[in-house]
C-alpha positions as a Markdown table, in Angstrom:
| # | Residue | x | y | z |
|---|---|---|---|---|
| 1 | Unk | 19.7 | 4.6 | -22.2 |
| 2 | Unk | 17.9 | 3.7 | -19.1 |
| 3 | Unk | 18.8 | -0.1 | -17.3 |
| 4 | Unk | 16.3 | -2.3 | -16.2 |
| 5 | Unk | 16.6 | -1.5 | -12.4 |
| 6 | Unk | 16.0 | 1.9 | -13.1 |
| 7 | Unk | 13.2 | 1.1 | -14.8 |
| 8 | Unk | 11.8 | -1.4 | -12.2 |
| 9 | Unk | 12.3 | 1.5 | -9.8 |
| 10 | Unk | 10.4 | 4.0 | -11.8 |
| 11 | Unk | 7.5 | 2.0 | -11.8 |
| 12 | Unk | 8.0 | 0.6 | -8.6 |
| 13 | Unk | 7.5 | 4.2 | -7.1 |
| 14 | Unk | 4.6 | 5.0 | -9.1 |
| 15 | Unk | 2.7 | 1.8 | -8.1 |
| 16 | Unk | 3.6 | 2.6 | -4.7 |
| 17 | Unk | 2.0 | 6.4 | -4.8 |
| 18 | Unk | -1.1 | 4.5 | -6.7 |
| 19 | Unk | -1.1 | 3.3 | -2.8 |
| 20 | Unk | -0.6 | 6.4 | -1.3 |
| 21 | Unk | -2.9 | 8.4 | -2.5 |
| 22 | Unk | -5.6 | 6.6 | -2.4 |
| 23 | Unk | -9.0 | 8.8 | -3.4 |
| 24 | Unk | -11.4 | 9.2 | -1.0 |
| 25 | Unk | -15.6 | 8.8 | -1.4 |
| 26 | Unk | -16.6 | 10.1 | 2.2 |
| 27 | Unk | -18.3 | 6.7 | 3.0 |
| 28 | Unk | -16.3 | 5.2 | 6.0 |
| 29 | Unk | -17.6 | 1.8 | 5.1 |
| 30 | Unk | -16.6 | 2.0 | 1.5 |
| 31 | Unk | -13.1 | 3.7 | 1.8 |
| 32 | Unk | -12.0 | 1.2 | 4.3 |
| 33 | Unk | -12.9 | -1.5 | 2.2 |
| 34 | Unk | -11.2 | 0.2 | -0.4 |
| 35 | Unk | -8.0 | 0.3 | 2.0 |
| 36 | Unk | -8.4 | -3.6 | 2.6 |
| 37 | Unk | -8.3 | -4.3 | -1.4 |
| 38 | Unk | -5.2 | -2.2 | -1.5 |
| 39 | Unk | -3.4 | -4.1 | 1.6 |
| 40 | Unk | -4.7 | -7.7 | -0.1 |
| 41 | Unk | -2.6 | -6.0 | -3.7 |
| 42 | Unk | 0.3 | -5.0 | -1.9 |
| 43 | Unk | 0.6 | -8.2 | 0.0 |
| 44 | Unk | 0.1 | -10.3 | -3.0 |
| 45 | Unk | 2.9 | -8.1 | -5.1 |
| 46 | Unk | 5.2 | -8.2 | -1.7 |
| 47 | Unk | 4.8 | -12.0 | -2.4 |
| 48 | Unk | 5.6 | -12.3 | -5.7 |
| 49 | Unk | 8.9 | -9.9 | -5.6 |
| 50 | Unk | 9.7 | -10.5 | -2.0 |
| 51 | Unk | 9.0 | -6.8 | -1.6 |
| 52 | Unk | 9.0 | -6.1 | 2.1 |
| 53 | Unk | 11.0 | -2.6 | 1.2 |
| 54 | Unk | 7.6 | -1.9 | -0.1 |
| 55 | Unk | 5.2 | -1.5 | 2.8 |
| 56 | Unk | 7.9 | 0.7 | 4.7 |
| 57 | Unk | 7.9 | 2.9 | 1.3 |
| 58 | Unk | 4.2 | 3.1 | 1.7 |
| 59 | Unk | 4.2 | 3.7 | 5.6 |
| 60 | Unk | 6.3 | 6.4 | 5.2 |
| 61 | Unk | 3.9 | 8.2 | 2.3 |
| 62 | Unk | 1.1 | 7.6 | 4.8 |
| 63 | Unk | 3.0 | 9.7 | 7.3 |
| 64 | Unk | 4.5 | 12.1 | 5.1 |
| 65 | Unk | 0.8 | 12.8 | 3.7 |
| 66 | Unk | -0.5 | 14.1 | 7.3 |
| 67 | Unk | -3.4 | 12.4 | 7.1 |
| 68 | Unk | -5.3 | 9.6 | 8.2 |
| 69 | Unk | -9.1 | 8.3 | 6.6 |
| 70 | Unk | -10.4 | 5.2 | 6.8 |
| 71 | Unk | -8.6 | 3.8 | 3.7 |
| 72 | Unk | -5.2 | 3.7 | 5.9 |
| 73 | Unk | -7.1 | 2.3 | 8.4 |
| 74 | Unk | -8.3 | -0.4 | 6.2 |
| 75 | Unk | -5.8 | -1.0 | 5.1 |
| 76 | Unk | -3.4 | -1.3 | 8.1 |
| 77 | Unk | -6.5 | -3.6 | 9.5 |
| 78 | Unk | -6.1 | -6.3 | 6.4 |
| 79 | Unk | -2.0 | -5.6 | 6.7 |
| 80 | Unk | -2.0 | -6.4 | 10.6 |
| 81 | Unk | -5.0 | -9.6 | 10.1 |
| 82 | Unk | -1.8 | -11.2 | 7.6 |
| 83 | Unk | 0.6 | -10.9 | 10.3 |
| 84 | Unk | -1.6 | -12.3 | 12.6 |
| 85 | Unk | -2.1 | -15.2 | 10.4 |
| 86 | Unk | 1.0 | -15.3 | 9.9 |
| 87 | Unk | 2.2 | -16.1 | 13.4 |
């Protein structure tokens, strides 16, 4: 029988490569908009489960993934606007 944690982490991982690979379109406009909606999910489930682990898991898939598009860079442009906020 599986636990609950286990669980949690199962579909903690999957959300989290839902993040990382994100598909691409080829319109720079688009897929960095596309990376701001996934930073404004991401922040708003970090919120709810106080999931800062979450955005290093993330990071990490970004690097591992050798690549770069607009999408990350949306998306690291609506994660760095928070922080700014934030300060």
């Amino acid at each position: 029988m599986v636990d609950q944690q286990t669980l949690n982490t199962s579909a903690l991982r999957e959300e989290i490569a839902g993040y990382i690979d994100m598909p691409e379109t080829g319109d720079y406009a688009v897929d960095c908009a596309t990376g701001r909606r996934f930073a404004d999910a991401i922040i708003a489930r970090m919120s709810e489960d106080a999931g800062l682990p979450m955005l290093a898991r993330v990071t990490r898939g970004a690097v591992e993934s050798g690549r770069w598009t607009p999408m990350h860079a949306g998306f690291y442009q609506r994660i760095a606007d928070h922080c700014i906020r934030a300060a």
